[in-house]
C-alpha positions as CSV (number, residue, x, y, z in Angstrom):
1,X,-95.4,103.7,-13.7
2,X,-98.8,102.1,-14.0
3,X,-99.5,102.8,-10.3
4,X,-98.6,107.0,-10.8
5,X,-100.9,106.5,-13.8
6,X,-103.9,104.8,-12.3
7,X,-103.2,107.7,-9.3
8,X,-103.6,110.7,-11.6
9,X,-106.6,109.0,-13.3
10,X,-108.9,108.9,-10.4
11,X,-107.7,112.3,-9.3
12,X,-108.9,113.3,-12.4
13,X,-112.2,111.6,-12.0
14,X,-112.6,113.2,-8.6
15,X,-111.6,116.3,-10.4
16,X,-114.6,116.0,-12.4
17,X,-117.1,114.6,-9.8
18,X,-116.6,117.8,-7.9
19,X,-116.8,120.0,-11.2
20,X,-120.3,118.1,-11.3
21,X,-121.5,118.7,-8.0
22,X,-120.8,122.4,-8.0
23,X,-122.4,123.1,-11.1
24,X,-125.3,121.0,-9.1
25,X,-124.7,123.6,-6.4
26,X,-125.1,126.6,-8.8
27,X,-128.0,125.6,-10.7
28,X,-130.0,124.8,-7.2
29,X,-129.1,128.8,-6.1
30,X,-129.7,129.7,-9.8
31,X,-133.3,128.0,-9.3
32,X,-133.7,130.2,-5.4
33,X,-132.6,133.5,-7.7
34,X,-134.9,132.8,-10.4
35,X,-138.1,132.4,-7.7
36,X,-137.4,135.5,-5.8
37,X,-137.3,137.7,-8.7
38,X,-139.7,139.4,-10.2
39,X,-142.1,142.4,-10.7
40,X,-143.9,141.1,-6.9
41,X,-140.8,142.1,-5.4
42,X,-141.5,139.3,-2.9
43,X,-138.9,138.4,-0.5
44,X,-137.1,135.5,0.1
45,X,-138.4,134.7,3.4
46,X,-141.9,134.7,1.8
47,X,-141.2,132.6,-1.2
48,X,-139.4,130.0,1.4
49,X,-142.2,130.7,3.5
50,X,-145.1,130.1,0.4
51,X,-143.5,126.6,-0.8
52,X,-142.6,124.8,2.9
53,X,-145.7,126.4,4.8
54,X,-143.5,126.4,8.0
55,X,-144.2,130.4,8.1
56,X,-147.3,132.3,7.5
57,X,-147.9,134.6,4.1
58,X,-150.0,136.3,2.4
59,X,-152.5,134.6,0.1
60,X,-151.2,136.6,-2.4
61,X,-147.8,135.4,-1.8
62,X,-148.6,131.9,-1.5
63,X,-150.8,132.3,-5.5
64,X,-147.6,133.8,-7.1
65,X,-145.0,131.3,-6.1
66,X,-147.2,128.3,-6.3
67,X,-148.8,129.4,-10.0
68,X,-146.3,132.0,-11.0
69,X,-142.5,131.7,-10.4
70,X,-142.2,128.0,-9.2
71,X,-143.4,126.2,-12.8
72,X,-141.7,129.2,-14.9
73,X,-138.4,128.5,-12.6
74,X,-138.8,124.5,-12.8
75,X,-139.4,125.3,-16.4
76,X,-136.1,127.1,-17.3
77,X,-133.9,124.0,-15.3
78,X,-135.9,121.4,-17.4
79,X,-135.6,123.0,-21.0
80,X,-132.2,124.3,-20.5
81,X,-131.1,120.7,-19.5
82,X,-133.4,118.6,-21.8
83,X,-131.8,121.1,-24.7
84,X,-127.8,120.6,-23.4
85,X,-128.5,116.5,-23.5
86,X,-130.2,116.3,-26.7
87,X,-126.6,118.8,-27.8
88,X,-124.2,116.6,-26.1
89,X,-125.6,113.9,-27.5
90,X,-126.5,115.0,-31.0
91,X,-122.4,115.9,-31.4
92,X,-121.6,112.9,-30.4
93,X,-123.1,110.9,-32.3
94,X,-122.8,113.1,-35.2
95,X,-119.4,113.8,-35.1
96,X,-119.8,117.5,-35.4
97,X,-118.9,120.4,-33.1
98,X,-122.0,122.3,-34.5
99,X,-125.1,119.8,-34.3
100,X,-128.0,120.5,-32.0
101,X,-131.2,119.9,-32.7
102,X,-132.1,123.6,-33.9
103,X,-129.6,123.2,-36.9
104,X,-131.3,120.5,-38.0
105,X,-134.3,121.5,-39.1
106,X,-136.4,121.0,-35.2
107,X,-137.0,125.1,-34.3
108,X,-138.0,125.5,-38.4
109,X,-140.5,122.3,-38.0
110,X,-141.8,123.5,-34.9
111,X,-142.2,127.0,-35.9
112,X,-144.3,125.7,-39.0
113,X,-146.4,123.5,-36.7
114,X,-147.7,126.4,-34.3
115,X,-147.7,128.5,-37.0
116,X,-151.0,125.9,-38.4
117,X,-152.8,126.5,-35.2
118,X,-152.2,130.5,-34.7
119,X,-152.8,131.1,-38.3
120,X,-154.8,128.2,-39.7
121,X,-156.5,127.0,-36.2
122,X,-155.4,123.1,-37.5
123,X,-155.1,121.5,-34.3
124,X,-155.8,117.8,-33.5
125,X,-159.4,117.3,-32.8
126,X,-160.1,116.6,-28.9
127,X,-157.6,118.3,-27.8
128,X,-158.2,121.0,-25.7
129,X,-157.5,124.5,-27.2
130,X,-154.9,125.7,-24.6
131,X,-152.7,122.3,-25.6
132,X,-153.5,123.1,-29.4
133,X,-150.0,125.1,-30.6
134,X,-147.9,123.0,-28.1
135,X,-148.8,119.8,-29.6
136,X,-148.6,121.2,-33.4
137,X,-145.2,122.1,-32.3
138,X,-144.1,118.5,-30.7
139,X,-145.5,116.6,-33.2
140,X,-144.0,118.5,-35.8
141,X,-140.5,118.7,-34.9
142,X,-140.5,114.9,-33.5
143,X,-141.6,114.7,-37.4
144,X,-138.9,116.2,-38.8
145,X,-136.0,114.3,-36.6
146,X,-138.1,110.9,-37.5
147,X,-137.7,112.4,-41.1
148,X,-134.5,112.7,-40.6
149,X,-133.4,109.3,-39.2
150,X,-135.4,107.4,-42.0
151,X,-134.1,109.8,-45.1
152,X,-130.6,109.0,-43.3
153,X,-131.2,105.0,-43.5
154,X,-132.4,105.4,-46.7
155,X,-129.3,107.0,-48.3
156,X,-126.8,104.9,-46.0
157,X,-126.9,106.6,-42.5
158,X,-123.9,108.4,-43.0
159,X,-123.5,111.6,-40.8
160,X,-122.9,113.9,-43.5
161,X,-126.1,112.7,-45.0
162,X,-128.4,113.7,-42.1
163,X,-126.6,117.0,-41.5
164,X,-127.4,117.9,-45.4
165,X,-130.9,116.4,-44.9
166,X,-131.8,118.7,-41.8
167,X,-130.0,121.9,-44.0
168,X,-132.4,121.1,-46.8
169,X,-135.1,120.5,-43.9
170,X,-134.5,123.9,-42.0
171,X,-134.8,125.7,-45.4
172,X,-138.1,124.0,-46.5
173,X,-139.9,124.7,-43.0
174,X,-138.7,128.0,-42.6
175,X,-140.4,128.8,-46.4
176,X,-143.5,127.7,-45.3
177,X,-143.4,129.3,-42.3
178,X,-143.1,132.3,-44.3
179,X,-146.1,132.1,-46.4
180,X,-148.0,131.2,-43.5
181,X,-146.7,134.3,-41.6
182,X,-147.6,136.4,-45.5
183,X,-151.3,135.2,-44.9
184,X,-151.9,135.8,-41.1
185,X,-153.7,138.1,-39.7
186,X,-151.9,141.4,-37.8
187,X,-153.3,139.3,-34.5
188,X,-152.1,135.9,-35.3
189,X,-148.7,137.5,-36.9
190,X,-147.9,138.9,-33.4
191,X,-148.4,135.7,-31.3
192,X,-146.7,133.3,-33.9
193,X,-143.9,136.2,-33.5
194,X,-143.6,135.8,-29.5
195,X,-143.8,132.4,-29.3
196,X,-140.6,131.9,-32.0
197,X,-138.8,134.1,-29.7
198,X,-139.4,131.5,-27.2
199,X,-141.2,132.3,-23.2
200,X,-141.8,130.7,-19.7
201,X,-144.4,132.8,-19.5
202,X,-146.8,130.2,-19.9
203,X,-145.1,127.5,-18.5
204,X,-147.5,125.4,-15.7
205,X,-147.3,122.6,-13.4
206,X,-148.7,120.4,-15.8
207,X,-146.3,121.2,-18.4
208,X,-143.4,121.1,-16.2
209,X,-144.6,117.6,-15.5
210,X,-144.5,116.5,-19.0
211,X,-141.1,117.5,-19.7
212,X,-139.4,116.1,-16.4
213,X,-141.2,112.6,-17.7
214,X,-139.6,113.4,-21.2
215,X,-136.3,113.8,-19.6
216,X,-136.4,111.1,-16.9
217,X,-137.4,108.7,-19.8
218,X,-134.1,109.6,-21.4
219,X,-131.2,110.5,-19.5
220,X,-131.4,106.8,-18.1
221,X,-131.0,105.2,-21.3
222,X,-128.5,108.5,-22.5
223,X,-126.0,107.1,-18.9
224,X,-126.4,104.0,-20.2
225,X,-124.7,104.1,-23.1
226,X,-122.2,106.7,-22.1
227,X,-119.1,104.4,-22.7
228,X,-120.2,103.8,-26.1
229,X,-120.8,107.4,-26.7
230,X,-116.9,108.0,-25.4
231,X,-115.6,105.2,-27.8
232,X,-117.2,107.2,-30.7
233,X,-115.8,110.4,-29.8
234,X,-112.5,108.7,-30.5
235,X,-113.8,107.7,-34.0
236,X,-116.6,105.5,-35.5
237,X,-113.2,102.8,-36.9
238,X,-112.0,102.9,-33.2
239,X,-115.5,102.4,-31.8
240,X,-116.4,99.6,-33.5
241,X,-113.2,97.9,-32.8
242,X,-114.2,97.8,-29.2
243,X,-117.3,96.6,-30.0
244,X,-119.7,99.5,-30.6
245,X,-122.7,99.0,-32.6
246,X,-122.5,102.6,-34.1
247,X,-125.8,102.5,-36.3
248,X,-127.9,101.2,-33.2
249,X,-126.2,103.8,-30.6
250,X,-126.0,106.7,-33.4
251,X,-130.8,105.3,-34.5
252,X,-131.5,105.2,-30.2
253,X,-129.7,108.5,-29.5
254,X,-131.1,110.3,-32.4
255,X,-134.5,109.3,-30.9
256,X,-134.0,110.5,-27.5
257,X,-132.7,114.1,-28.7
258,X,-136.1,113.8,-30.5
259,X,-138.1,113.6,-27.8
260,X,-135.7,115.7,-26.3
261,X,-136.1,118.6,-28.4
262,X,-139.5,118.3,-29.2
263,X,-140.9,118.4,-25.7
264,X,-138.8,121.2,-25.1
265,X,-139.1,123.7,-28.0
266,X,-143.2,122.4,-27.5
267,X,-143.3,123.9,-24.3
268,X,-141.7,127.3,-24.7
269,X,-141.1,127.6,-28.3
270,X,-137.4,128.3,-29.8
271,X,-134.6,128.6,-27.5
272,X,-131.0,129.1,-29.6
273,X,-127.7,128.8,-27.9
274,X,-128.4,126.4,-25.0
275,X,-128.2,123.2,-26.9
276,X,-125.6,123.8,-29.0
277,X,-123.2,126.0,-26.4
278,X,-123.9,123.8,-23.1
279,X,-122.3,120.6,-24.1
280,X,-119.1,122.8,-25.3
281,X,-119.1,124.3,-21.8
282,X,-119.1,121.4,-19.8
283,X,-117.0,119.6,-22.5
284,X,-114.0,122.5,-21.3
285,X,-115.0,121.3,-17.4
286,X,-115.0,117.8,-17.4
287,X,-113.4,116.3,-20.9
288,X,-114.8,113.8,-23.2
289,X,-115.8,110.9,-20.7
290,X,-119.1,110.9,-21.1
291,X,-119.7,109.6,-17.5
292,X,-119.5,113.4,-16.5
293,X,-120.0,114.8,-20.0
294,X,-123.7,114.2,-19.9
295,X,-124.5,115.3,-16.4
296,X,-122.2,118.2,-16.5
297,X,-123.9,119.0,-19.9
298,X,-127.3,118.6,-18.3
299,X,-126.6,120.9,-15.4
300,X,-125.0,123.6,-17.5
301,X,-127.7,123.6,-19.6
302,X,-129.8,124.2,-16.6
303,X,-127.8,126.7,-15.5
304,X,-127.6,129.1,-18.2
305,X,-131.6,128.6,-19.0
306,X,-132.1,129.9,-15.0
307,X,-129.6,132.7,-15.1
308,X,-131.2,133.7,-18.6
309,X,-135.0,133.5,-16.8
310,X,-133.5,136.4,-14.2
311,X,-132.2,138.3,-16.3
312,X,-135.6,138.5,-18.4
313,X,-137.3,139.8,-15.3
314,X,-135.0,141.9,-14.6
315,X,-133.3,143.7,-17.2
316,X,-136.1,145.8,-18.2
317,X,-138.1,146.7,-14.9
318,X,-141.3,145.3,-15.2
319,X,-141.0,144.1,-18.6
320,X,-140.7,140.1,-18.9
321,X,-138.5,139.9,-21.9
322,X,-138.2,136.4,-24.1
323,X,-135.8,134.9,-22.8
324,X,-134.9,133.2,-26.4
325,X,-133.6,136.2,-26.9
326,X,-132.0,136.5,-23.3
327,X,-130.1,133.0,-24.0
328,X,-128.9,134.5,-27.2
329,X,-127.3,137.9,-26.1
330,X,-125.9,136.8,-22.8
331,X,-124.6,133.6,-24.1
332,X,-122.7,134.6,-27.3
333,X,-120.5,136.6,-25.4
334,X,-119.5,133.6,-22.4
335,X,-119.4,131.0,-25.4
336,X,-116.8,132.8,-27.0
337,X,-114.9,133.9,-24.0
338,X,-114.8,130.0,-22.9
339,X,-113.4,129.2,-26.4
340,X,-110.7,131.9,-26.3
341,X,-109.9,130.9,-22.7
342,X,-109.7,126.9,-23.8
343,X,-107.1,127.9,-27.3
344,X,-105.2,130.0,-24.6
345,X,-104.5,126.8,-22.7
């Protein structure tokens, strides 16, 4: 019996491992879609051509992949899977179907901080003025999670305490945000409205940069503990029976979805939907084991922020739509059909 058990148990796992790899698959052709589409109209062979310089191009060419499509595609992979980690984890460790970052308070906070360099010009001195908003907006929704962690230690750490805290939090930024927007001019009132619709538009290599180092600074340490992060899924009681510290994991993986989110929302401004629908997708994949959970969530993520990126370029000719809003009105519709699909079963 133990032997038919142990059998259908790595099945499962190589089940999953190929679940993971395909979804790797997808996101790599996702990436190739996203780069050959665009108002250009460039060709594949030219793109291809552009990044290996095994075949000849235009210089034109060779400008609009390099300074164009490549950061805004390496972009939409990084925030979509930075967002679906931070999500994964954030339920976890939460204990709540419905955490991600944004309903905590982070896409209010980071609103409010661009909002003080578009409408106030309060930026931190030194800095120079093309980093201005995107710093406002890290440092102010790293804020608000680091609010969140200590209010939560304060009052006992309890779950249901932070989840009230970053209610309360979402409200409070989201009024100041709207006396801020009262006061602005009609010129700042119409950037501070694009960039809380979120855009790659102004995604660089240097930005792209930043984020991978945010991410590969955490999804080592997010692997790491992702027995621990199984054990609680079962229940905080049962995890500690086994040996969990649940405060430490719950303090460290609240930190890394900080970073997390705040590099992210910095860099493009507020995308909804990823973070909170990824994890539930690869969640119906690959299960609970956090061995694939996390990946699977990372990859999804990365997925549905490259498929979104097309269809911004696309859906109106020549138009480059938000693709916050893309995420939004394409995702709904898959979330809900996965969640149908997953009751059916």
């Amino acid at each position: 019996m133990s032997g038919a058990v142990l059998a259908r148990y790595h099945r499962r796992n190589r089940r999953r491992l190929l679940l993971v790899a395909g979804m790797g698959l997808a996101a790599v052709l996702a990436l190739v879609l996203d780069m050959t589409t665009g108002p250009a109209g460039l060709p594949f062979g030219q793109v291809l051509g552009a990044l290996t310089g095994l075949v000849e191009v235009p210089r034109a060419a060779e400008v609009i992949v390099w300074n164009v499509r490549l950061p805004v595609a390496l972009m939409a992979l990084l925030v979509g899977a930075a967002l679906a980690l931070a999500g994964a984890e954030m339920q976890t460790v939460l204990e709540n179907p419905l955490a991600e970052p944004f309903t905590l308070g982070v896409s209010a906070a980071a609103a409010l901080g661009a909002a003080m360099a578009i409408v106030l010009g309060l930026v931190i001195p030194g800095l120079p003025p093309v980093w201005g908003v995107s710093a406002n907006a890290f440092l102010f929704a790293l804020g608000a999670l680091l609010l969140l962690q200590l209010l939560g230690r304060l009052r006992g750490g309890g779950t249901e305490v932070l989840i009230l805290f970053g209610i309360a939090l979402n409200f409070a930024a989201g009024a100041f945000l709207s006396l801020l927007q009262f006061v602005a001019s009609a010129d700042a009132l119409q950037q501070l409205v694009f960039w809380t619709m979120g855009s790659l538009a102004s995604a660089t290599l240097t930005s792209v940069k930043i984020l991978a180092l945010a991410l590969l600074a955490t999804a080592p340490f997010a692997f790491r503990a992702s027995w621990q992060l199984t054990a609680l899924r079962m229940g905080e009681e049962q995890a500690r029976s086994y040996g969990v510290d649940v405060t430490r994991l719950r303090r460290w993986a609240l930190l890394r979805v900080s970073l997390l989110a705040a590099s992210a929302v910095s860099m493009v401004g507020i995308i909804g939907f990823v973070g909170l629908a990824g994890p539930h997708i690869a969640r119906m994949l690959v299960g609970e084991d956090h061995r694939f959970l996390l990946p699977a969530s990372i990859l999804t993520g990365a997925l549905v922020m490259s498929l979104a990126s097309v269809l911004s370029k696309v859906v109106v000719p020549g138009v480059l739509l938000p693709v916050g809003l893309v995420t939004s009105l394409i995702g709904l519709p898959i979330f809900f059909a996965l969640i149908l699909r997953g009751r059916a079963r």
